[in-house]
C-alpha positions as CSV (number, residue, x, y, z in Angstrom):
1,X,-156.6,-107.1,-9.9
2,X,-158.9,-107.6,-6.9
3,X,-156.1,-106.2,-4.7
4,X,-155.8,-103.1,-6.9
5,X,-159.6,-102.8,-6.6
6,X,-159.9,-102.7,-3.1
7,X,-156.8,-100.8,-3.0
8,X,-159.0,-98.3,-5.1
9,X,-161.9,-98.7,-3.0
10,X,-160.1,-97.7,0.4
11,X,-158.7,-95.0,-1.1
12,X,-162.1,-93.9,-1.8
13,X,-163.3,-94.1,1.1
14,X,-160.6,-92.4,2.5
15,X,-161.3,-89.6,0.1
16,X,-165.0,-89.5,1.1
17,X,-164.4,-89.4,4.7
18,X,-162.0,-86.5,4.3
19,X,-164.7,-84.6,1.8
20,X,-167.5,-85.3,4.7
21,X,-165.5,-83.6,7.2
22,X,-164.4,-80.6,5.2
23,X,-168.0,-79.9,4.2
24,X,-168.7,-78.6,7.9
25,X,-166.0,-75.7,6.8
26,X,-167.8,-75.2,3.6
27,X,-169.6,-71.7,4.5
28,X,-166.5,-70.5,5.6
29,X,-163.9,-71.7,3.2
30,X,-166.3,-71.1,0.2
31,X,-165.4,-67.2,1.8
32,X,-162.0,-67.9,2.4
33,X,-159.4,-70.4,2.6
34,X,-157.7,-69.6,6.0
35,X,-153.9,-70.6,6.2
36,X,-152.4,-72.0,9.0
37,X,-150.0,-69.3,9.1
38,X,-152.3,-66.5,8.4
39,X,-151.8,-63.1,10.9
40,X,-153.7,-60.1,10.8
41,X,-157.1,-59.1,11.9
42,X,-158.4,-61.2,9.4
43,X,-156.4,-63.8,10.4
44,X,-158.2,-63.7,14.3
45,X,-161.6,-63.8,13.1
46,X,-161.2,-67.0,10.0
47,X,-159.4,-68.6,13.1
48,X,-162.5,-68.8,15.1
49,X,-164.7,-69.2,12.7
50,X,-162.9,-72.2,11.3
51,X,-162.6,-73.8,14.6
52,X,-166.3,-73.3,15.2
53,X,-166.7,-75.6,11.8
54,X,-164.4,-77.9,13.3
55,X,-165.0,-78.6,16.8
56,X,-168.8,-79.0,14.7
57,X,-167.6,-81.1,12.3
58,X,-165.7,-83.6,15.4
59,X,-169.5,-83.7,17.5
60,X,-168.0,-80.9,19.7
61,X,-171.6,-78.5,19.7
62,X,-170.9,-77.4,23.0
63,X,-167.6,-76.0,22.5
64,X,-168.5,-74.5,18.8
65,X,-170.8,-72.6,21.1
66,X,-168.1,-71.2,23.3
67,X,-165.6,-70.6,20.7
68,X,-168.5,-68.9,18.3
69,X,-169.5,-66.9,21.6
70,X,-166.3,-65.9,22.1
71,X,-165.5,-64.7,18.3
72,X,-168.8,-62.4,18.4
73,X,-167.4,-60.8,21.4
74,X,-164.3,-60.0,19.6
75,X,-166.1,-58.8,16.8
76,X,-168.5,-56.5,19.4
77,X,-167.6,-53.4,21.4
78,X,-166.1,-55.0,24.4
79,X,-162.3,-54.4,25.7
80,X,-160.2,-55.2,28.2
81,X,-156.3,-56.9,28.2
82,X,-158.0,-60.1,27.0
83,X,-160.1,-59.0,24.2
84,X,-157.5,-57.0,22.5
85,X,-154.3,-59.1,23.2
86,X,-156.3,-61.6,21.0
87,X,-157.4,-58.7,18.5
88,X,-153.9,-58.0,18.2
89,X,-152.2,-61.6,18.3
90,X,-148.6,-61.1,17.1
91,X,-148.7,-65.0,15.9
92,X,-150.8,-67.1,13.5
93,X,-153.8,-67.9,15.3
94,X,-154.5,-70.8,13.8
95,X,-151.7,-72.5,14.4
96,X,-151.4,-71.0,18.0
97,X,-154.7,-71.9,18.8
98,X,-155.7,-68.6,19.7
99,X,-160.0,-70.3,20.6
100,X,-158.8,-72.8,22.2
101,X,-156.6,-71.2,24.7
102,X,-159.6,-68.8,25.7
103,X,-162.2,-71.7,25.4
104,X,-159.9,-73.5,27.8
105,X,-159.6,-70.9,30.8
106,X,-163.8,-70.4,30.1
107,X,-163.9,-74.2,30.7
108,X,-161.8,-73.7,33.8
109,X,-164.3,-71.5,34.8
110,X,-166.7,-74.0,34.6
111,X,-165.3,-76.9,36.0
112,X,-164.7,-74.8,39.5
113,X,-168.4,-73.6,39.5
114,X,-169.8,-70.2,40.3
115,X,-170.6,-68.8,37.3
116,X,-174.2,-69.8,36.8
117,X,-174.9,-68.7,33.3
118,X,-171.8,-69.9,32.0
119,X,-172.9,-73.2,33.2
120,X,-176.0,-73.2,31.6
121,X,-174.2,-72.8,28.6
122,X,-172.3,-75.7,28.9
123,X,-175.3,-77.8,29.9
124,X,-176.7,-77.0,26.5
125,X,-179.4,-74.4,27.9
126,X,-180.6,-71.3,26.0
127,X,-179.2,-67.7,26.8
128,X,-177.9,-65.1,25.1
129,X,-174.0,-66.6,24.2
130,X,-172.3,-63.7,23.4
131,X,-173.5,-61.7,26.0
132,X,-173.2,-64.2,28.5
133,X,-169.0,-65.1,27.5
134,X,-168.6,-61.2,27.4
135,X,-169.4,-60.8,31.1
136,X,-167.0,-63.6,32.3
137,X,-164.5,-62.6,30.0
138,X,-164.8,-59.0,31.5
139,X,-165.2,-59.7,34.9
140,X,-162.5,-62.6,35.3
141,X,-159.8,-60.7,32.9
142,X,-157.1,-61.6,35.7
143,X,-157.8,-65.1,35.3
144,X,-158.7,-65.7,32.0
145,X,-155.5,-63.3,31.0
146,X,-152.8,-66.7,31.8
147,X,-154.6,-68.8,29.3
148,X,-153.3,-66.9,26.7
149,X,-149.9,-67.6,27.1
150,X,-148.9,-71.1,26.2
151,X,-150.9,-73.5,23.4
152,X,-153.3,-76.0,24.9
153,X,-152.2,-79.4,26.3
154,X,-154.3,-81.8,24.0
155,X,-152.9,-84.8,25.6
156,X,-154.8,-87.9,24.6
157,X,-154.7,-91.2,25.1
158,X,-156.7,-92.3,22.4
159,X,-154.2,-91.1,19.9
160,X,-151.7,-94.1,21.1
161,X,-153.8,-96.6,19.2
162,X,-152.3,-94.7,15.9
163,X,-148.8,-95.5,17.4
164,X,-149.3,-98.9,17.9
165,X,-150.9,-99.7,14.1
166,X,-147.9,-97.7,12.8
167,X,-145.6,-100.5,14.9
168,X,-147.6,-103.2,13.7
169,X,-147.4,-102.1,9.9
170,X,-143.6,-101.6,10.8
171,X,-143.1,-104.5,11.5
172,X,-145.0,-106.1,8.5
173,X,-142.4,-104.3,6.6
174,X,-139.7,-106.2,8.0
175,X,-138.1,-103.8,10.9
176,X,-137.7,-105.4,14.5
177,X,-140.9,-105.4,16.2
178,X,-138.8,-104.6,19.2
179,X,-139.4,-100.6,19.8
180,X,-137.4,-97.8,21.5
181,X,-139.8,-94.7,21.7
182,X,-139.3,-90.8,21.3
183,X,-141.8,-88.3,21.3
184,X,-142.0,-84.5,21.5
185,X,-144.6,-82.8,22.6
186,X,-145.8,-85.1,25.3
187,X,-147.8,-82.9,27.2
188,X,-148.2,-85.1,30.8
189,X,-146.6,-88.1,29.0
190,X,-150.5,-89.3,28.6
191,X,-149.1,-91.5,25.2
192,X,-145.8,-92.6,26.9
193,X,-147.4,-95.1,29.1
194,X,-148.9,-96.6,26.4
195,X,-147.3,-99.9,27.1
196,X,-149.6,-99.9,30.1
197,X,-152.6,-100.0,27.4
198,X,-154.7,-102.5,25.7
199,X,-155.6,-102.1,22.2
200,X,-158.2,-103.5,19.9
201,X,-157.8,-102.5,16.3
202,X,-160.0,-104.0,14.0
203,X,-159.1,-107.1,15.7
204,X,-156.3,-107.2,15.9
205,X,-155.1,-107.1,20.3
206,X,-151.8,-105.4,21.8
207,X,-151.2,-105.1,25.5
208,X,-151.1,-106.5,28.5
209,X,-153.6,-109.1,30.2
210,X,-154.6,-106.3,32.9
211,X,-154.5,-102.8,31.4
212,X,-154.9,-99.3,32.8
213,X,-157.0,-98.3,29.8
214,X,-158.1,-100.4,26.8
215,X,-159.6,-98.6,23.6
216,X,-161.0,-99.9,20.7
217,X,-161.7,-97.6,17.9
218,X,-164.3,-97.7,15.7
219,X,-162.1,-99.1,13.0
220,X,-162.8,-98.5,9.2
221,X,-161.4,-100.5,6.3
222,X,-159.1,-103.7,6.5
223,X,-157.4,-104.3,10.0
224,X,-153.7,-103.5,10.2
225,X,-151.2,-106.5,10.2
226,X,-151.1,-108.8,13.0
227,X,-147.6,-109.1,14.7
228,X,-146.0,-109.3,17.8
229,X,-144.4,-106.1,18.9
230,X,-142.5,-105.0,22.0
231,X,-142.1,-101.4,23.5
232,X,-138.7,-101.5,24.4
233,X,-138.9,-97.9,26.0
234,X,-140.6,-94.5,26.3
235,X,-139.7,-91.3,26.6
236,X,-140.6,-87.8,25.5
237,X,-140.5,-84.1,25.9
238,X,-142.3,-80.9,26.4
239,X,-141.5,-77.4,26.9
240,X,-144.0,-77.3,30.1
241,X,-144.7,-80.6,30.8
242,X,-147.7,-82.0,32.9
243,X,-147.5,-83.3,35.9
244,X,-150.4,-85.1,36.5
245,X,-149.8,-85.7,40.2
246,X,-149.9,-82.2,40.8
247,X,-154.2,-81.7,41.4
248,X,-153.5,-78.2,40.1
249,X,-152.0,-79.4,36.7
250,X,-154.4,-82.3,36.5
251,X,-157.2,-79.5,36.5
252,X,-155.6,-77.1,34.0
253,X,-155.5,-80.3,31.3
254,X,-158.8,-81.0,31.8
255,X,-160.1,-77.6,30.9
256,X,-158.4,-78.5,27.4
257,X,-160.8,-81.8,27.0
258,X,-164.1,-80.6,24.9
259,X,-166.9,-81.3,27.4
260,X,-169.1,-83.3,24.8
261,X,-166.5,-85.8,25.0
262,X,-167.0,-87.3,28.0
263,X,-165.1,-91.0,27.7
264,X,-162.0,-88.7,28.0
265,X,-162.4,-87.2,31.5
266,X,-162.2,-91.0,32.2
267,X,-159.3,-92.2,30.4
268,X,-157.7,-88.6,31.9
269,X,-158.0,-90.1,35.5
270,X,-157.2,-93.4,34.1
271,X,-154.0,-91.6,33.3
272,X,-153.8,-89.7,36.5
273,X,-154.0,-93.0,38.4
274,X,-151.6,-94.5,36.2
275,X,-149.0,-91.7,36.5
276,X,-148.9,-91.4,40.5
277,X,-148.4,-94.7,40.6
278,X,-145.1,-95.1,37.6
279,X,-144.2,-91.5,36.3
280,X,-144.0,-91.8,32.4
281,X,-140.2,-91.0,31.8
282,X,-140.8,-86.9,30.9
283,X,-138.4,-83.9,30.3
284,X,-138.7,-80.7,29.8
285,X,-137.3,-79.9,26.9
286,X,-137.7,-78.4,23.4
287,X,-138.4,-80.6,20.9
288,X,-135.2,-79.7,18.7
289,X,-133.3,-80.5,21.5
290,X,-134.4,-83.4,22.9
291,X,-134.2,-84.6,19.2
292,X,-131.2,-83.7,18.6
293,X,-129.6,-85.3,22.2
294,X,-131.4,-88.6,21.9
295,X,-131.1,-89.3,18.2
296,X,-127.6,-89.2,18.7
297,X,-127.6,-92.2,21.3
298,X,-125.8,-95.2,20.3
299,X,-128.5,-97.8,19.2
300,X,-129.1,-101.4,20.3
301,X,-128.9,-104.0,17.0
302,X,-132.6,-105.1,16.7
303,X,-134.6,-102.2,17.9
304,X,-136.1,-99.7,15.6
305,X,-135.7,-96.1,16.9
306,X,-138.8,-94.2,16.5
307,X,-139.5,-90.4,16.5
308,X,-143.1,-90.0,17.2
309,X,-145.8,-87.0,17.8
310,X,-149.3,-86.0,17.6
311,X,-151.1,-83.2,17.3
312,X,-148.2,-81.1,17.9
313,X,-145.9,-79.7,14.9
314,X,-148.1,-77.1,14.1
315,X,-147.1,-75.7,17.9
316,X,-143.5,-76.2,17.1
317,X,-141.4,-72.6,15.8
318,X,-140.1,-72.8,12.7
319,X,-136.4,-73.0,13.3
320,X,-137.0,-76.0,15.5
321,X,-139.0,-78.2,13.3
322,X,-135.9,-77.7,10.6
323,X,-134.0,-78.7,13.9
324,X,-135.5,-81.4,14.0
325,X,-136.0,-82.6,10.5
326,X,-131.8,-82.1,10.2
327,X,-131.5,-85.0,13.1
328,X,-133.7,-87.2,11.5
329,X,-131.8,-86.6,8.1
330,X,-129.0,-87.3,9.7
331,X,-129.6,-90.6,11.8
332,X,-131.7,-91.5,8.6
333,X,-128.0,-91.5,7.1
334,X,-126.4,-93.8,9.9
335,X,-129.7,-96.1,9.8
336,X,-129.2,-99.8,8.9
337,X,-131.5,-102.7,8.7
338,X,-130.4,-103.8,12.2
339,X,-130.9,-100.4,13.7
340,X,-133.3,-98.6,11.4
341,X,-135.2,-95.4,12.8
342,X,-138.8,-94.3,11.8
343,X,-141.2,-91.4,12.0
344,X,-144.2,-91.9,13.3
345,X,-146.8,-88.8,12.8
346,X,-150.2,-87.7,13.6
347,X,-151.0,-84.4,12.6
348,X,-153.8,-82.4,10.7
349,X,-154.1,-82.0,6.9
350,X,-153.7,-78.4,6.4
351,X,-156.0,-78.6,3.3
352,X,-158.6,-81.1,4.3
353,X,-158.5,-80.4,7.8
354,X,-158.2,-84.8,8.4
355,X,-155.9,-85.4,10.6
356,X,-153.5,-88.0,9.2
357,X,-151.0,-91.3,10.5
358,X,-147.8,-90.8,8.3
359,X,-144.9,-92.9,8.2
360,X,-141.4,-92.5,7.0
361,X,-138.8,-95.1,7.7
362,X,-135.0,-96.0,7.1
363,X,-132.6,-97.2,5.1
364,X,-135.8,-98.5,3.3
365,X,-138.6,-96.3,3.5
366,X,-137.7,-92.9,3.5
367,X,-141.3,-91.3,1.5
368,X,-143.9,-90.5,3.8
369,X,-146.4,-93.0,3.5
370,X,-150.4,-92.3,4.0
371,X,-151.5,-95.6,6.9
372,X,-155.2,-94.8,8.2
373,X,-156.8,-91.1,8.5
374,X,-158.1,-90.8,12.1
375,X,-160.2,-88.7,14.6
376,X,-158.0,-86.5,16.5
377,X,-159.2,-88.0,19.9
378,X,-159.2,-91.9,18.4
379,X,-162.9,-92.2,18.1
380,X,-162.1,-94.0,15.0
381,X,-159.3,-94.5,12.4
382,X,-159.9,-95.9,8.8
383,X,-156.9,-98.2,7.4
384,X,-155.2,-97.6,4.1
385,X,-154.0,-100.9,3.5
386,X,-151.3,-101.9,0.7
């Protein structure tokens, strides 16, 4: 009884967090409900206006006032290539990340210096926003124009520590605690040297003695089970991976971090450091392919394969996320207790706009199963226990 009550209680919470979050959207979705895969007109301004509401409801006031700057522009006079390739977006851009990918090359901008007012801006001072983004938007067009073309590299570290309490409950379920790692969308590989990293989840400690980077989420909610776990190996894939050694590319992901966030420009030259001194093991590759090469690899007895992503399968096309889903389905069919597979994910709620740690696993397993609903840059997570 008390476990079911607690059980109950979590759940609550979990519910409350989630409903505290989505009422930052409630102007705008009381209005309209955008969809993910919503294209149109319409489609361009709910994208920006929902992602105003969300980079306010994640403590992101800077970059709502760039994105919200940038959506007045689009709904002003002003045109160049820029301003109506976005009008005009072929794709959902939502699920492209239309803002984003303009808020980024503005925050290029910014990080190189010489446009004064645009700083001020991001120092938080007073100006006229819309007027302000419209100038460097027209002005810079050649620049800017690039950004459009590829979704934004939201590598982050801090979304390893939902890896390793997805291991740790794994494990508590009775799989080897031995792990052989593969994720798509890796970005720079930022999460595949996360065996180089320290954790501290409610408690409970993974990683070595002297880490490149240690985080410790603010941690809601029972702490996950306490086991001993071992990364076997790690490797993942992008379509236009990072190399963080390259200065140039090192810049470009950084325009991607909000600059509110601070701790992360740190853990990005953590990860910088970390990388020109043992390359993370990254190809480039499309995630259906990569899937379908290296879930085909025979499998050591007493390692549990794991398929693994964050943040990225709203970024995947269609016909490759079915790609990938047949793999799964079908290593899920050879998968025994001695080499069982799992799928690790972290990825938004399209209703609730929570972003999630799900957890499918086989012979045994096969539901997805709810673990802990998280910030999407691991300021915290909060544990769903059993």
């Amino acid at each position: 009884m008390q476990q079911d009550k607690a059980q109950h209680s979590t759940k609550h919470s979990a519910q409350h967090l989630a409903q505290h979050l989505a009422q930052h959207l409630a102007q705008h979705l009381a209005q309209h409900t955008p969809g993910m895969d919503d294209k149109g007109q319409n489609a361009v301004t709910d994208a920006f206006r929902t992602q105003v509401a969300y980079c306010e409801a994640n403590s992101a006031p800077i970059t709502a006032r760039i994105v919200g700057a940038i959506g007045a522009v689009l709904a002003g006079d002003a045109s160049n290539a820029l301003l109506e390739r976005v009008r005009r977006w072929q794709g959902a851009p939502l699920a492209d990340a239309v803002p984003l990918r303009v808020a980024g090359g503005l925050h290029a901008l910014h990080l190189a210096g010489g446009e004064p007012a645009l700083d001020a801006m991001y120092r938080g001072m007073g100006g006229n926003d819309a007027d302000i983004v419209a100038d460097v938007i027209l002005r810079r067009e050649a620049e800017l124009l690039p950004w459009l073309d590829s979704p934004p590299q939201t590598n982050e570290a801090g979304r390893s520590s939902n890896f390793i309490a997805a291991m740790l409950w794994l494990a508590q379920q009775g799989l080897p605690p031995r792990f052989e790692c593969f994720e798509i969308g890796s970005s720079a590989g930022i999460n595949l040297m996360m065996d180089r990293y320290a954790y501290d989840l409610g408690g409970v400690k993974v990683g070595p003695q002297s880490p490149v980077m240690a985080f410790r989420p603010e941690w809601r909610g029972a702490p996950p089970p306490e086991r001993e776990i071992e990364i076997v190996s790690l490797e993942g894939c992008d379509v236009a991976p990072v190399n963080l050694a390259d200065p140039a590319q090192a810049q470009r992901l950084k325009a991607y971090i909000w600059p509110e966030h601070t701790i992360r420009f740190d853990r990005m030259d953590a990860a910088i450091r970390a990388a020109c001194d043992r390359p993370p093991d990254l190809v480039g590759m499309n995630a259906a392919d990569f899937a379908d090469s290296r879930l085909s690899q025979p499998q050591e007895p007493g390692v549990t394969r794991v398929l693994m992503h964050s943040i990225v399968w709203q970024y995947v096309p269609q016909d490759q996320q079915q790609r990938v889903t047949r793999a799964m389905e079908n290593a899920a069919a050879r998968a025994t207790p001695e080499r069982p597979l799992a799928w690790v994910c972290v990825e938004a709620n399209r209703k609730t706009h929570v972003h999630e740690l799900t957890v499918r696993h086989w012979p045994h397993g096969p539901e997805p199963r709810l673990l802990a609903v998280a910030h999407a840059h691991g300021a915290y997570m909060e544990w769903l226990p059993d």
